[in-house]
N, CA, C and O atoms as a GROMACS GRO file, in nm:
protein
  140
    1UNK      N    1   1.812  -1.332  -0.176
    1UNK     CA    2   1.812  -1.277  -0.040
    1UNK      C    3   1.746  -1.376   0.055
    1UNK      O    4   1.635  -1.424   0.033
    2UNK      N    5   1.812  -1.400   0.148
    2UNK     CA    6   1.740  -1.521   0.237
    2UNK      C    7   1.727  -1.436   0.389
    2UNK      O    8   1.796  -1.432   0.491
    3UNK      N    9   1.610  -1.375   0.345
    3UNK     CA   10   1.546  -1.285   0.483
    3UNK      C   11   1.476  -1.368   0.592
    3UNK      O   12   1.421  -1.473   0.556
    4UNK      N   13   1.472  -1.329   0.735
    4UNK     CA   14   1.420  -1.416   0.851
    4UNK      C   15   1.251  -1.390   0.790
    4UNK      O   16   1.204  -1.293   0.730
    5UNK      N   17   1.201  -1.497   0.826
    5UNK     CA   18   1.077  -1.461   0.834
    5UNK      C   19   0.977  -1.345   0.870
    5UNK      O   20   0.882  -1.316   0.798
    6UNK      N   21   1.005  -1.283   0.984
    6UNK     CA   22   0.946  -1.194   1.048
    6UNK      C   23   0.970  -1.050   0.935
    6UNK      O   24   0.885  -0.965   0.908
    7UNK      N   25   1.173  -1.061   0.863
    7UNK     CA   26   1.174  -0.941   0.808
    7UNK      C   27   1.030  -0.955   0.677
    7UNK      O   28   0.936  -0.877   0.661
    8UNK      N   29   1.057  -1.061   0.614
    8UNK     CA   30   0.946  -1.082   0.491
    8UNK      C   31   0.830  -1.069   0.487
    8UNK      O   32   0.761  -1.038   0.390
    9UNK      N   33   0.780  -1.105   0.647
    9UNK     CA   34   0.611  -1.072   0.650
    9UNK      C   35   0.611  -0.901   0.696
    9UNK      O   36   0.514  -0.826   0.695
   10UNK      N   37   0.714  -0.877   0.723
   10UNK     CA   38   0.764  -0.679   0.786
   10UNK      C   39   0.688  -0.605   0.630
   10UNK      O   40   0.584  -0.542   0.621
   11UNK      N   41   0.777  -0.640   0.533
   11UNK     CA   42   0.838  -0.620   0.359
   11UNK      C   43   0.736  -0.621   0.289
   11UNK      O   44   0.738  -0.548   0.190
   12UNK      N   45   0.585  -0.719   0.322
   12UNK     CA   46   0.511  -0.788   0.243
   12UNK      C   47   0.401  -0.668   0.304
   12UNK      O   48   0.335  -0.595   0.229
   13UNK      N   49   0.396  -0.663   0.454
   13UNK     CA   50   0.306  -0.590   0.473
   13UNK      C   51   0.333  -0.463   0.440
   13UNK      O   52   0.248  -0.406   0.372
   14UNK      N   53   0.418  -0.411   0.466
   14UNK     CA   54   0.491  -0.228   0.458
   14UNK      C   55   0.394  -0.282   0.256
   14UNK      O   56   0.277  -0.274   0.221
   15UNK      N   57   0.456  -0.307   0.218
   15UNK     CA   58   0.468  -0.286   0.044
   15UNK      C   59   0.256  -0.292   0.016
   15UNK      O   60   0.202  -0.237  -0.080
   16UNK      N   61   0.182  -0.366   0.121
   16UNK     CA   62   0.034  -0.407   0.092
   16UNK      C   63   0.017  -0.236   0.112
   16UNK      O   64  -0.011  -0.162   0.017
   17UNK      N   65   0.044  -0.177   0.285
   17UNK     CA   66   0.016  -0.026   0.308
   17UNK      C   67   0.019   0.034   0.188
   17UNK      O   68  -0.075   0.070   0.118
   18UNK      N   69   0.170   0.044   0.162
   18UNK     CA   70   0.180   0.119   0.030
   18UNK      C   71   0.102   0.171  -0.054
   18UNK      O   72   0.078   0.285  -0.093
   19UNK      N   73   0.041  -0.005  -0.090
   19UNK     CA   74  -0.034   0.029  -0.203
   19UNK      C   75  -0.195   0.038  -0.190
   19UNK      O   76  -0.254   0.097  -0.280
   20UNK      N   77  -0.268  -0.014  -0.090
   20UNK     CA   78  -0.310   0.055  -0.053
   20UNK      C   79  -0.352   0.213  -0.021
   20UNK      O   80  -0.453   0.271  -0.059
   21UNK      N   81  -0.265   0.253   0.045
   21UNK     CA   82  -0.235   0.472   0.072
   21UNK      C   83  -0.260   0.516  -0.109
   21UNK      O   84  -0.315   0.615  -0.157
   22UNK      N   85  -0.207   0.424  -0.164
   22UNK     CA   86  -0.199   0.483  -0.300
   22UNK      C   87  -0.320   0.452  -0.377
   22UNK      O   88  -0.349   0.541  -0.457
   23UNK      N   89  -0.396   0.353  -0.375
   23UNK     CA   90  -0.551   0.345  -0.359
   23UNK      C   91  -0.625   0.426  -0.358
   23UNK      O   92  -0.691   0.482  -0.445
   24UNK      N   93  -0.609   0.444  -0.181
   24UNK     CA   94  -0.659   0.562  -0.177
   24UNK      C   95  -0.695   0.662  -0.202
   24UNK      O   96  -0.811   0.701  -0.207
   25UNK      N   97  -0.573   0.732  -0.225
   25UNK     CA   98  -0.542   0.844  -0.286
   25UNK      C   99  -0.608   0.864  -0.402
   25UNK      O  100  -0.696   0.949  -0.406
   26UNK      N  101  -0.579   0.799  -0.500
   26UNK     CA  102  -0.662   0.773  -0.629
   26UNK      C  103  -0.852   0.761  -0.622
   26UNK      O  104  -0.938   0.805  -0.698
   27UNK      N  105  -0.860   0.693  -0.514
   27UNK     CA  106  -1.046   0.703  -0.534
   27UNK      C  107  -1.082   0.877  -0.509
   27UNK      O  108  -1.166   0.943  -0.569
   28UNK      N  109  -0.967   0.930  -0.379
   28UNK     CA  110  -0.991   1.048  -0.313
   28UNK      C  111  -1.007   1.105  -0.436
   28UNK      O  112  -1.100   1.185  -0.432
   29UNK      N  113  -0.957   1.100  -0.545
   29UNK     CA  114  -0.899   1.212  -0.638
   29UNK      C  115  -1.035   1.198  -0.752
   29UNK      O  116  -1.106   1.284  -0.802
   30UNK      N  117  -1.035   1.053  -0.766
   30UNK     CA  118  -1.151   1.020  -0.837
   30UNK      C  119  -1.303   1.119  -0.801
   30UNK      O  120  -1.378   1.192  -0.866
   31UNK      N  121  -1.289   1.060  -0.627
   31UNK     CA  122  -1.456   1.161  -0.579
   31UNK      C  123  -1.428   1.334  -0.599
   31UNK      O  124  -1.523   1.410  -0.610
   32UNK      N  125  -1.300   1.378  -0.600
   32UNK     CA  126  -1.311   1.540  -0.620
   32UNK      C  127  -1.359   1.518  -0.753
   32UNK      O  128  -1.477   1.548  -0.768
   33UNK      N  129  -1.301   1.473  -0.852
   33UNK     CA  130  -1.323   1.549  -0.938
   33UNK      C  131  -1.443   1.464  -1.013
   33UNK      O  132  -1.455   1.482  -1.134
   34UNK      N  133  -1.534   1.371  -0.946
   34UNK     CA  134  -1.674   1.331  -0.990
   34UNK      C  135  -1.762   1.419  -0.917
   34UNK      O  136  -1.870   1.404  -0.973
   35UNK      N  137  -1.779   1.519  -0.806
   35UNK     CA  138  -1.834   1.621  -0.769
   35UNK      C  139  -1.809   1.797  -0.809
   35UNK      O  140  -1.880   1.883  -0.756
   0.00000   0.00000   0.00000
């Protein structure tokens, strides 16, 4: 796939959020159920 630049740094960041939110989510879940 030979994407413009701008789409790839779009792709790279959307996919960091991602995983990140999903991070998240996981510590959130971690502190319920360590309290």
């Amino acid at each position: 796939m030979n994407a413009p630049d701008e789409l790839k740094a779009y792709l790279k960041y959307a996919s960091l959020s991602l995983l990140n939110r999903e991070f998240a989510n996981q510590e959130a879940l971690n502190i319920d159920l360590n309290n």
